[in-house]
N, CA, C and O atoms as a printed pandas DataFrame, in Angstrom:
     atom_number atom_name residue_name chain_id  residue_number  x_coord  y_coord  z_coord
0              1         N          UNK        A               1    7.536   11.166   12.517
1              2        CA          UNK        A               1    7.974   10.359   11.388
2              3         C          UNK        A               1    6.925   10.363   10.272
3              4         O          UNK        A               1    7.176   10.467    9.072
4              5         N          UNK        A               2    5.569   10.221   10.898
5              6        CA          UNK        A               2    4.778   10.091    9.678
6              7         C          UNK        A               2    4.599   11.662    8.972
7              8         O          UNK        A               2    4.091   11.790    7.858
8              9         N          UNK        A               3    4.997   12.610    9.629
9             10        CA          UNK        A               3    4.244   14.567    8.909
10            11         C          UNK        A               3    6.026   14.317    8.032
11            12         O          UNK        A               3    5.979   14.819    6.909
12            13         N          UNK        A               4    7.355   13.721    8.326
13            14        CA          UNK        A               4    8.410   13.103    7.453
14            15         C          UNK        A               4    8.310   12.441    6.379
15            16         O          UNK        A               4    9.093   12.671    5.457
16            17         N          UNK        A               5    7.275   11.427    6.264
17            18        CA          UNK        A               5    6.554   11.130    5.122
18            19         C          UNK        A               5    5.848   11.380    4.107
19            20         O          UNK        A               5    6.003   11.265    2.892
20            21         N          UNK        A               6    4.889   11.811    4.918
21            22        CA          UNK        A               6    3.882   13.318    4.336
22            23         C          UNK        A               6    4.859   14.185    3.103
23            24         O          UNK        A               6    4.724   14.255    1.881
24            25         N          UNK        A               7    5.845   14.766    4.016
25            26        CA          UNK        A               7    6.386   15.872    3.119
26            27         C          UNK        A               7    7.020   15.166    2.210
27            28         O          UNK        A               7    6.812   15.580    1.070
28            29         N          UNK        A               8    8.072   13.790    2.324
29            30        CA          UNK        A               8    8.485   13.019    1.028
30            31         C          UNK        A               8    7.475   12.762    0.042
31            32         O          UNK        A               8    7.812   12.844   -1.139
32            33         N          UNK        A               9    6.305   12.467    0.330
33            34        CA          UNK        A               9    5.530   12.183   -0.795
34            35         C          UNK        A               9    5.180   13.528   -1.208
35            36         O          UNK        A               9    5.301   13.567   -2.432
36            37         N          UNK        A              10    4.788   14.688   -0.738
37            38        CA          UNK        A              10    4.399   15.388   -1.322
38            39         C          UNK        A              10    5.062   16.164   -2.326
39            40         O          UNK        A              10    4.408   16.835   -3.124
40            41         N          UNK        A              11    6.682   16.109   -2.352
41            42        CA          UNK        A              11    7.873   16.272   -2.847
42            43         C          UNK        A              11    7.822   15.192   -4.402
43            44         O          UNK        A              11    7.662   15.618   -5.545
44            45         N          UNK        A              12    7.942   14.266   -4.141
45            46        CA          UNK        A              12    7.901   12.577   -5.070
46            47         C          UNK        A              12    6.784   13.764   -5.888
47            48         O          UNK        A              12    7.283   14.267   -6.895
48            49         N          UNK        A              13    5.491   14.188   -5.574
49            50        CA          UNK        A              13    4.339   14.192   -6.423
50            51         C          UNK        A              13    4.915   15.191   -7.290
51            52         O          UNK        A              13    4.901   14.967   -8.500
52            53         N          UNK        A              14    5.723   16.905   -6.588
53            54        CA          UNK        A              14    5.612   17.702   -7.928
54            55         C          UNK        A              14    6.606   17.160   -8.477
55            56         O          UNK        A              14    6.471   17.371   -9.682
56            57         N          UNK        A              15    7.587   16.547   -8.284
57            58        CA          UNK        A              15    8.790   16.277   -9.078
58            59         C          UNK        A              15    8.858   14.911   -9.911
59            60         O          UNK        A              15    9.786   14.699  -10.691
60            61         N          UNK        A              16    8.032   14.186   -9.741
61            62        CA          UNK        A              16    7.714   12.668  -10.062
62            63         C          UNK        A              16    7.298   12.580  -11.718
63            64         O          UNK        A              16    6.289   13.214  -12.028
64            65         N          UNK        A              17    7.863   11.988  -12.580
65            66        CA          UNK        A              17    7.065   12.276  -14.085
66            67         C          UNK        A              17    6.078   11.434  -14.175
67            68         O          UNK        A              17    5.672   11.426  -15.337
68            69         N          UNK        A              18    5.140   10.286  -13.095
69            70        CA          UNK        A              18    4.270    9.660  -13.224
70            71         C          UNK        A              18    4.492    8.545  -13.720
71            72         O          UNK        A              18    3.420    7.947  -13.816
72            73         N          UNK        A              19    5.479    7.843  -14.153
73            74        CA          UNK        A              19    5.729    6.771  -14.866
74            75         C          UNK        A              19    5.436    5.396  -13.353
75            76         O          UNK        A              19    5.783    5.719  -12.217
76            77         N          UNK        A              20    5.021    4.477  -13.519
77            78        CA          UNK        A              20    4.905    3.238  -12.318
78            79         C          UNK        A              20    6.723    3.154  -12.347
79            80         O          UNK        A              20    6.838    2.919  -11.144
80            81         N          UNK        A              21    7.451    3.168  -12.601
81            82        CA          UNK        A              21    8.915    2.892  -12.241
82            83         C          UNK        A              21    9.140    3.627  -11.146
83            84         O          UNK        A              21    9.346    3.243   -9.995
84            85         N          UNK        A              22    9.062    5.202  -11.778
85            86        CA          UNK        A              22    9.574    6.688  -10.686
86            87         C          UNK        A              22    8.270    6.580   -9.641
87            88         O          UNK        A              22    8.737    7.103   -8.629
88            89         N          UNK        A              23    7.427    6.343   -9.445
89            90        CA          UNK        A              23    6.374    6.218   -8.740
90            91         C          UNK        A              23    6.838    4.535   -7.316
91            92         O          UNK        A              23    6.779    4.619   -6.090
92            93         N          UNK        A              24    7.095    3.723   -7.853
93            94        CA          UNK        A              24    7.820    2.861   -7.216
94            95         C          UNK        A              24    9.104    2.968   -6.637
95            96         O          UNK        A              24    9.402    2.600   -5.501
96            97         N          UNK        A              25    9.848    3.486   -7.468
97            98        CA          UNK        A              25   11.363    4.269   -6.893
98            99         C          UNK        A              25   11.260    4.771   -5.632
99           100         O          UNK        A              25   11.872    4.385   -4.636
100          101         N          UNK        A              26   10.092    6.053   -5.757
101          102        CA          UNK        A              26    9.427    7.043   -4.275
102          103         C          UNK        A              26    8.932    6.303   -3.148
103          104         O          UNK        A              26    9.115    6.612   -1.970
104          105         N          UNK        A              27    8.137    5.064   -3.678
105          106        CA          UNK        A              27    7.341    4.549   -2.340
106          107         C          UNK        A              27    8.609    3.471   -1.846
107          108         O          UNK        A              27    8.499    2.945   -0.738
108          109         N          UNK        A              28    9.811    3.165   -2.708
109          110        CA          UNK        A              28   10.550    2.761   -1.794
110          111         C          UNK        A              28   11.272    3.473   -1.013
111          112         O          UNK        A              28   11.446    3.099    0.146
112          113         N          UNK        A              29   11.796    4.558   -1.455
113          114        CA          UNK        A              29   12.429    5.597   -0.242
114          115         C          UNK        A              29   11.993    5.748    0.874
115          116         O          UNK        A              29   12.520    5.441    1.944
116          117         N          UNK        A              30   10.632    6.413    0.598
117          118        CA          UNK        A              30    9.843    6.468    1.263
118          119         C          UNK        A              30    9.441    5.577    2.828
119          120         O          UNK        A              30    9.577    5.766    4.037
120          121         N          UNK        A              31    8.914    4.592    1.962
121          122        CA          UNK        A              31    8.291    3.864    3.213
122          123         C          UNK        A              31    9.571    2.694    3.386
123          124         O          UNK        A              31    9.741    2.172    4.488
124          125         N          UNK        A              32   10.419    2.345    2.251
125          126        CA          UNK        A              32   11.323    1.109    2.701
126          127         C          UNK        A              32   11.483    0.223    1.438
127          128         O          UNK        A              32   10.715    0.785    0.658
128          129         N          UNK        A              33   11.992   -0.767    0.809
129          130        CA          UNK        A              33   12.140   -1.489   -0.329
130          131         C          UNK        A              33   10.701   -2.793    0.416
131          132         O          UNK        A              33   10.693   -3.387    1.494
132          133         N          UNK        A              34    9.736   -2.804   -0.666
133          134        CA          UNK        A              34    8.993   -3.503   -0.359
134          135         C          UNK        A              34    8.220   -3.018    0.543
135          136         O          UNK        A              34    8.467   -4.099    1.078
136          137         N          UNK        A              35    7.647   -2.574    1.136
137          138        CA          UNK        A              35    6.242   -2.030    1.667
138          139         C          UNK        A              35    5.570   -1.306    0.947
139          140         O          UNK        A              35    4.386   -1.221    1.275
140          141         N          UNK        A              36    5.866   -0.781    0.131
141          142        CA          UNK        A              36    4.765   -0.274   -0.597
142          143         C          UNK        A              36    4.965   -0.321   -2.151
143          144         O          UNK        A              36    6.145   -0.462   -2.472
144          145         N          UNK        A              37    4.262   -0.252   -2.966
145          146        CA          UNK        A              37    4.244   -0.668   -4.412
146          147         C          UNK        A              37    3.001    0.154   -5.144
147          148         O          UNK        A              37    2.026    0.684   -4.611
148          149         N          UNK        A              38    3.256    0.101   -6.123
149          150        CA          UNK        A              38    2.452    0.763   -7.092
150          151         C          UNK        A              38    1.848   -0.216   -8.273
151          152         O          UNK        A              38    2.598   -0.749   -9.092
152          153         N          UNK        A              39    0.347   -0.411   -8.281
153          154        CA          UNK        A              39    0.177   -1.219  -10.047
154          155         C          UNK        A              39   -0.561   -0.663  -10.496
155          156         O          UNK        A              39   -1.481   -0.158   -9.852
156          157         N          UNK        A              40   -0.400   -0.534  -12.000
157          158        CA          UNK        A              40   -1.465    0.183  -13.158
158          159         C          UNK        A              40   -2.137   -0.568  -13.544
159          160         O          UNK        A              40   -1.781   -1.669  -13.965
160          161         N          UNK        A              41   -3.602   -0.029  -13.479
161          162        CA          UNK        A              41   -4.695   -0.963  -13.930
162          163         C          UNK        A              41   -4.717   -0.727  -15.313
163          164         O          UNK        A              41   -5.536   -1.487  -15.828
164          165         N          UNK        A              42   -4.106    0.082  -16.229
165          166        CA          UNK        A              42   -4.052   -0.227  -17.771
166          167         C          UNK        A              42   -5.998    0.672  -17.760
167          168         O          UNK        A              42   -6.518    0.641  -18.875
168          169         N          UNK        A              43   -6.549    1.097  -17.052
169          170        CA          UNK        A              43   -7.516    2.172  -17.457
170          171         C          UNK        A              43   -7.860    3.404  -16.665
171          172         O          UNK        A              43   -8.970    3.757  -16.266
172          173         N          UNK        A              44   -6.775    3.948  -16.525
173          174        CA          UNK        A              44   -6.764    5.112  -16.119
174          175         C          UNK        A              44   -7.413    5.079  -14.644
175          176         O          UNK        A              44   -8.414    5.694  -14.276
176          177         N          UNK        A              45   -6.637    4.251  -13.926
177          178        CA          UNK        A              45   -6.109    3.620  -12.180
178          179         C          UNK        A              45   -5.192    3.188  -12.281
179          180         O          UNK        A              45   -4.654    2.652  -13.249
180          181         N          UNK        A              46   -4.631    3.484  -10.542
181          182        CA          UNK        A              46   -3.503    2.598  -10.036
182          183         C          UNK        A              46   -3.913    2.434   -8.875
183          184         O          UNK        A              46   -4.770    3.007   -8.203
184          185         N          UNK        A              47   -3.110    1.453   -8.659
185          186        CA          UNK        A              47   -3.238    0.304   -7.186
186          187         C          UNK        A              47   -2.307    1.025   -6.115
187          188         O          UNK        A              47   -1.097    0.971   -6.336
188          189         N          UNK        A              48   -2.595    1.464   -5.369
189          190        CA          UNK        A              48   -1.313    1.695   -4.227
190          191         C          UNK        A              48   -1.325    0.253   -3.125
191          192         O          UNK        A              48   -2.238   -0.045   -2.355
192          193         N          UNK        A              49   -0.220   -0.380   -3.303
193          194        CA          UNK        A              49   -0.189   -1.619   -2.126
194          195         C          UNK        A              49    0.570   -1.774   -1.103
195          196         O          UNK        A              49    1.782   -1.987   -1.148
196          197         N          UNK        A              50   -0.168   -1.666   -0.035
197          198        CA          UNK        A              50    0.869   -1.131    1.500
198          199         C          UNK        A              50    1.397   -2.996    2.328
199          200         O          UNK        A              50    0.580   -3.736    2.876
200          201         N          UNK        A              51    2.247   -3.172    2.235
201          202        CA          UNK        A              51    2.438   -4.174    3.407
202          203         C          UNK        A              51    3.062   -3.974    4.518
203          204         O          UNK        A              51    3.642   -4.872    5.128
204          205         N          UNK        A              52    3.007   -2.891    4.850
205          206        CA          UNK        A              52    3.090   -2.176    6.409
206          207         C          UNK        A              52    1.846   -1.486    7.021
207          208         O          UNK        A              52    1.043   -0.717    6.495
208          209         N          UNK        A              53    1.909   -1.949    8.208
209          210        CA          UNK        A              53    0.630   -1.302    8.933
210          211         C          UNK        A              53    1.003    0.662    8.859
211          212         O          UNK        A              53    1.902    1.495    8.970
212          213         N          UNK        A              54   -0.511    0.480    8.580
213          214        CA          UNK        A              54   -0.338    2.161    8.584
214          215         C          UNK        A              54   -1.567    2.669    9.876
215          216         O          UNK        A              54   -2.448    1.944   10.338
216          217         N          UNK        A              55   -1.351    3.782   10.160
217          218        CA          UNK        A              55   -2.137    4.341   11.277
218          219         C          UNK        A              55   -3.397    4.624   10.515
219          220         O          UNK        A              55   -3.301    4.883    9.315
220          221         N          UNK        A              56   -4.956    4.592   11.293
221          222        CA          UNK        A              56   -5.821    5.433   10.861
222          223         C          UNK        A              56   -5.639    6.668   10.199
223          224         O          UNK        A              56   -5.745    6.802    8.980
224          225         N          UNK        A              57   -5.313    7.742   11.149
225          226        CA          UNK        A              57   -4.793    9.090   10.669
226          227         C          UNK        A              57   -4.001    8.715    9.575
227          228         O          UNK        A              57   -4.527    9.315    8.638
228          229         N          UNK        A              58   -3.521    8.395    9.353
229          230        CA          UNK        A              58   -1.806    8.334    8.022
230          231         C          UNK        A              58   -2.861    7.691    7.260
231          232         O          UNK        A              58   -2.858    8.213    6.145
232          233         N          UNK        A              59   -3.883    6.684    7.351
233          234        CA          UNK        A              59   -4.336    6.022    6.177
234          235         C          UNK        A              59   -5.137    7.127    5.695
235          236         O          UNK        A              59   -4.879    7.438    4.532
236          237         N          UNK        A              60   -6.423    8.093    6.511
237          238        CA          UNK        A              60   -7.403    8.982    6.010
238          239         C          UNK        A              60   -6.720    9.903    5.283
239          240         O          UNK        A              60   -7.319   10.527    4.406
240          241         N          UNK        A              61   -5.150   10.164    5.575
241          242        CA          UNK        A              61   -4.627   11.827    4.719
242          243         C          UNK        A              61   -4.741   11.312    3.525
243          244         O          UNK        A              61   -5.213   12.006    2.624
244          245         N          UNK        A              62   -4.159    9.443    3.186
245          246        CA          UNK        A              62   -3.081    9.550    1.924
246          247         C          UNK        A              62   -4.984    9.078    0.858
247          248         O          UNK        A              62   -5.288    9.120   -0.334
248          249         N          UNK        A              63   -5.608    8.766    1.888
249          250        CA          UNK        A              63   -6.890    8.325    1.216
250          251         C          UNK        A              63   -7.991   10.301    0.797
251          252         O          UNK        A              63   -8.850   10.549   -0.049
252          253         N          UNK        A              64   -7.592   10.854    1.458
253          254        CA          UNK        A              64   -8.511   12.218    1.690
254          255         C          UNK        A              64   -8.298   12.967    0.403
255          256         O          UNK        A              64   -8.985   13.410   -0.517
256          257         N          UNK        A              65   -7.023   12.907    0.758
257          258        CA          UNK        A              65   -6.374   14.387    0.175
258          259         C          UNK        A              65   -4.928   14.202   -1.008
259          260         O          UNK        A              65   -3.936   13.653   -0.528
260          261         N          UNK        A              66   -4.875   14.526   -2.061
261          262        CA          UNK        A              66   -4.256   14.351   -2.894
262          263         C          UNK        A              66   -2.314   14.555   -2.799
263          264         O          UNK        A              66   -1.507   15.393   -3.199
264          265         N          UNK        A              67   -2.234   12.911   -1.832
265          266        CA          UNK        A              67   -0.281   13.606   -1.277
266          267         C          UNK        A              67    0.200   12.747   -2.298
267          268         O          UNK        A              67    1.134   13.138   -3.000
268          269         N          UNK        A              68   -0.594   11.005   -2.579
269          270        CA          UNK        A              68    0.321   10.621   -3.185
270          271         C          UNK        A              68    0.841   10.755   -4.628
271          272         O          UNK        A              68    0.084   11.369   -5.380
272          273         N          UNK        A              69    2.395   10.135   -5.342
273          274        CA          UNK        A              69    2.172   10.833   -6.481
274          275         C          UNK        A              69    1.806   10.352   -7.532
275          276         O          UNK        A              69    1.804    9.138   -7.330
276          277         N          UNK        A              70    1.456   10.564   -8.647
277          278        CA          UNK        A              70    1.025    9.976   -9.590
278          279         C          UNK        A              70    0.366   10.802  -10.868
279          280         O          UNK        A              70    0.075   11.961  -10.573
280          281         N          UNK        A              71    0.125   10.476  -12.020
281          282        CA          UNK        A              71   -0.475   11.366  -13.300
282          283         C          UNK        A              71   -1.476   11.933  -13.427
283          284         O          UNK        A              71   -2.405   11.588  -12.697
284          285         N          UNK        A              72   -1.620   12.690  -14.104
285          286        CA          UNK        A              72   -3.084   13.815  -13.788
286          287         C          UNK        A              72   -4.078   13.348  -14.468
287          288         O          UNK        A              72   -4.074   12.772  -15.555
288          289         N          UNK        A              73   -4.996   13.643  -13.726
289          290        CA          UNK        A              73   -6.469   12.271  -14.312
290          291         C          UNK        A              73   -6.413   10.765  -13.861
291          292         O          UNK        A              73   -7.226   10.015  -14.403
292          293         N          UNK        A              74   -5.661   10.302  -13.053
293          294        CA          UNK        A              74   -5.215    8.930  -12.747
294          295         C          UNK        A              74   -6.032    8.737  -11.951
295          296         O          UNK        A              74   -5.756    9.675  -11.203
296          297         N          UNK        A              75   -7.177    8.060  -11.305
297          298        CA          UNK        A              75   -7.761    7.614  -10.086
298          299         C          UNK        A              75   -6.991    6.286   -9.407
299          300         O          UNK        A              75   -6.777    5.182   -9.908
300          301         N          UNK        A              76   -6.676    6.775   -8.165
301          302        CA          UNK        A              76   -6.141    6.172   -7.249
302          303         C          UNK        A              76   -7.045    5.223   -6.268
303          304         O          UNK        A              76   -8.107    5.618   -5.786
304          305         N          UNK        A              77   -6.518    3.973   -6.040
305          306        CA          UNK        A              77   -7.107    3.006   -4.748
306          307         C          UNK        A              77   -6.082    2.997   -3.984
307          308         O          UNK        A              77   -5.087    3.642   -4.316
308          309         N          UNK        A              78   -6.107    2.347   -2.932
309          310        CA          UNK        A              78   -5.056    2.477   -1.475
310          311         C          UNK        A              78   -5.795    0.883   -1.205
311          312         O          UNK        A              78   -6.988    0.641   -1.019
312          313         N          UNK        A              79   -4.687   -0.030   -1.257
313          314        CA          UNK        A              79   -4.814   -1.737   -0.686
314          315         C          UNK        A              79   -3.861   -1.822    0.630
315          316         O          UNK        A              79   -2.714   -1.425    0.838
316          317         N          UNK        A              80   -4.707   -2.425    1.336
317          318        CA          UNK        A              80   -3.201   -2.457    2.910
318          319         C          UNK        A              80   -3.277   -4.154    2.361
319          320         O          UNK        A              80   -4.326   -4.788    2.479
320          321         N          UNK        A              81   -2.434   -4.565    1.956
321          322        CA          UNK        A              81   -1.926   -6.322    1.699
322          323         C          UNK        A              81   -1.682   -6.889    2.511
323          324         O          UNK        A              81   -0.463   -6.718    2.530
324          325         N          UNK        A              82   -1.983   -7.763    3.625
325          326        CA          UNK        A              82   -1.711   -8.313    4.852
326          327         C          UNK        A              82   -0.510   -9.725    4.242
327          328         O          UNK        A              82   -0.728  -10.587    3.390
328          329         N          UNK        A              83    0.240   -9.579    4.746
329          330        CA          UNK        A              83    1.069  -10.981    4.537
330          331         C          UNK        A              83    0.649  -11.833    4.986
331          332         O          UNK        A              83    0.464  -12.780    4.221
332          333         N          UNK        A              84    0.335  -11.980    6.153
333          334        CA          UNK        A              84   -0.457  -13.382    6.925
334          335         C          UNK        A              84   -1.769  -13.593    6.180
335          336         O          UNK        A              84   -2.610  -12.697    6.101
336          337         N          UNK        A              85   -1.932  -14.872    5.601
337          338        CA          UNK        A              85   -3.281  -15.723    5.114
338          339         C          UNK        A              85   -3.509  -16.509    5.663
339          340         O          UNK        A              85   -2.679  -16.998    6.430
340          341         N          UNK        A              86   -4.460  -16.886    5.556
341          342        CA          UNK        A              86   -5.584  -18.134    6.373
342          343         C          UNK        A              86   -5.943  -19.088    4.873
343          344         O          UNK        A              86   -6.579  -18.919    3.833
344          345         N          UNK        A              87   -5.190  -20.050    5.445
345          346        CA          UNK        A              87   -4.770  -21.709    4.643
346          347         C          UNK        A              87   -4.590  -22.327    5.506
347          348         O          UNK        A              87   -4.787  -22.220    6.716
348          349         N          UNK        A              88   -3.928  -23.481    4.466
349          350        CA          UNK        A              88   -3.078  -24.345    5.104
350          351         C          UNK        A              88   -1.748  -24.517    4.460
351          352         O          UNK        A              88   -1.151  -25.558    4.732
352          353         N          UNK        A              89   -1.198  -23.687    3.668
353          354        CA          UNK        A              89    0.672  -23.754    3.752
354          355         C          UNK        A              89    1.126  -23.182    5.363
355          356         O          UNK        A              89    0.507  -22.641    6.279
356          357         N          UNK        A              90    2.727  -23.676    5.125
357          358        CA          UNK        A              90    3.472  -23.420    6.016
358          359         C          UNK        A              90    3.609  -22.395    6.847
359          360         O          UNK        A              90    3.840  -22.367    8.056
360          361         N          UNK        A              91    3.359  -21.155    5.687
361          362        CA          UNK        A              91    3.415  -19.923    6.660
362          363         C          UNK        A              91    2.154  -19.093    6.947
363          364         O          UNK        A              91    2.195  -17.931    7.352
364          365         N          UNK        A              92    1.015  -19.794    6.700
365          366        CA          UNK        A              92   -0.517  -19.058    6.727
366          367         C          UNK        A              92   -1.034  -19.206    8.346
367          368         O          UNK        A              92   -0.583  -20.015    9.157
368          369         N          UNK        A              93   -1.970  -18.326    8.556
369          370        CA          UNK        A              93   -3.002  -18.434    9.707
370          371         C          UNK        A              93   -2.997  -20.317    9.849
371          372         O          UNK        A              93   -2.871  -21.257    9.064
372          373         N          UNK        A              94   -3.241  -20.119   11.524
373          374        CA          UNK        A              94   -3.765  -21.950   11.103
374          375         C          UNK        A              94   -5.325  -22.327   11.138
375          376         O          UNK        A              94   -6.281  -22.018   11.849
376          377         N          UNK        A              95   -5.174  -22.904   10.353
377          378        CA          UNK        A              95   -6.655  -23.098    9.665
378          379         C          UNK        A              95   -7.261  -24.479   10.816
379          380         O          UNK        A              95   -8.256  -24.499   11.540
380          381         N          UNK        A              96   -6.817  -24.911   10.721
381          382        CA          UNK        A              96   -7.284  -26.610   11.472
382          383         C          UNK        A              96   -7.449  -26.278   13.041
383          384         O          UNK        A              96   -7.882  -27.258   13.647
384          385         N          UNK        A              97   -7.201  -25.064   13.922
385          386        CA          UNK        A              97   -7.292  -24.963   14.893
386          387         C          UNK        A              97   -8.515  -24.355   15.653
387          388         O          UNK        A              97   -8.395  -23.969   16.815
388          389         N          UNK        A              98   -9.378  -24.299   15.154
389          390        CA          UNK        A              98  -10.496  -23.425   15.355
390          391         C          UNK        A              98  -11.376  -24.058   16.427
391          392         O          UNK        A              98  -11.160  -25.074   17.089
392          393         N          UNK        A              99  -12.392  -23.246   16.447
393          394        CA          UNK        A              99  -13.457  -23.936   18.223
394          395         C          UNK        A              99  -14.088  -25.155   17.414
395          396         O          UNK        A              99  -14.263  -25.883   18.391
396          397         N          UNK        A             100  -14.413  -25.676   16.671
397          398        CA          UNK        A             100  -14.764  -26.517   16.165
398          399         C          UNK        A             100  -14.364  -27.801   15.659
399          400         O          UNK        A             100  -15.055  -28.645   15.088
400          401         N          UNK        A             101  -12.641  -27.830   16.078
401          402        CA          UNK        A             101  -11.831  -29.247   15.905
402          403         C          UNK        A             101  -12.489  -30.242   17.258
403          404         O          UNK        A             101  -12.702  -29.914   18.426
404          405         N          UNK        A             102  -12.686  -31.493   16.591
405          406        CA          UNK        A             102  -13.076  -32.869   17.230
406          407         C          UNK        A             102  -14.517  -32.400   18.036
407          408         O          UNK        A             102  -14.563  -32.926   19.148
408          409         N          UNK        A             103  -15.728  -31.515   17.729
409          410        CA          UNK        A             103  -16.637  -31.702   18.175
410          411         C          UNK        A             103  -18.151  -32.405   18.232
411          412         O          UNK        A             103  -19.209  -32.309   18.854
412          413         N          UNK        A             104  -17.450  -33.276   17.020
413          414        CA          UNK        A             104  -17.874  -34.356   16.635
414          415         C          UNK        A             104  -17.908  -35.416   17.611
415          416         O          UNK        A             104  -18.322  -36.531   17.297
């Protein structure tokens, strides 16, 4: 599944006109609506943002070697976005539970 990926992105790259829309379009095919995303830093970067776990191997290719797609001269970052946070809303890590409640 993932050398299936591989080749979609590498496809997305020659055919892709670089725009963050068509670049977002791809990483939803791709990986799924919402796991992955694209943002332009407005100076010649973009953000790649994963909220799916990715493998070591699958993270070193897309980090190594030039699969994903995007404009020429563009420097690329790779963010894995964890959904789970450590707070205290409803749906975060729980914060108040730690080795250190009531050792007072």
């Amino acid at each position: 599944e993932q050398k299936r990926k591989l080749l979609r992105l590498r496809y997305y790259q020659l055919t892709s006109d670089g725009t963050v829309l068509s670049i977002n379009r791809a990483l939803a095919d791709v990986f799924g609506t919402g796991q992955a995303y694209v943002l332009d830093g407005l100076d010649m970067t973009m953000t790649y943002c994963f909220t799916v776990s990715l493998s070591g191997g699958f993270y070193t290719i897309l980090r190594d070697f030039d699969i994903l797609p995007r404009p020429a001269g563009v420097d690329i970052n790779i963010v894995y976005a964890d959904l789970l946070s450590f707070g205290f809303g409803d749906y975060y890590l729980p914060f108040d539970q730690g080795n250190f409640v009531g050792a007072l």
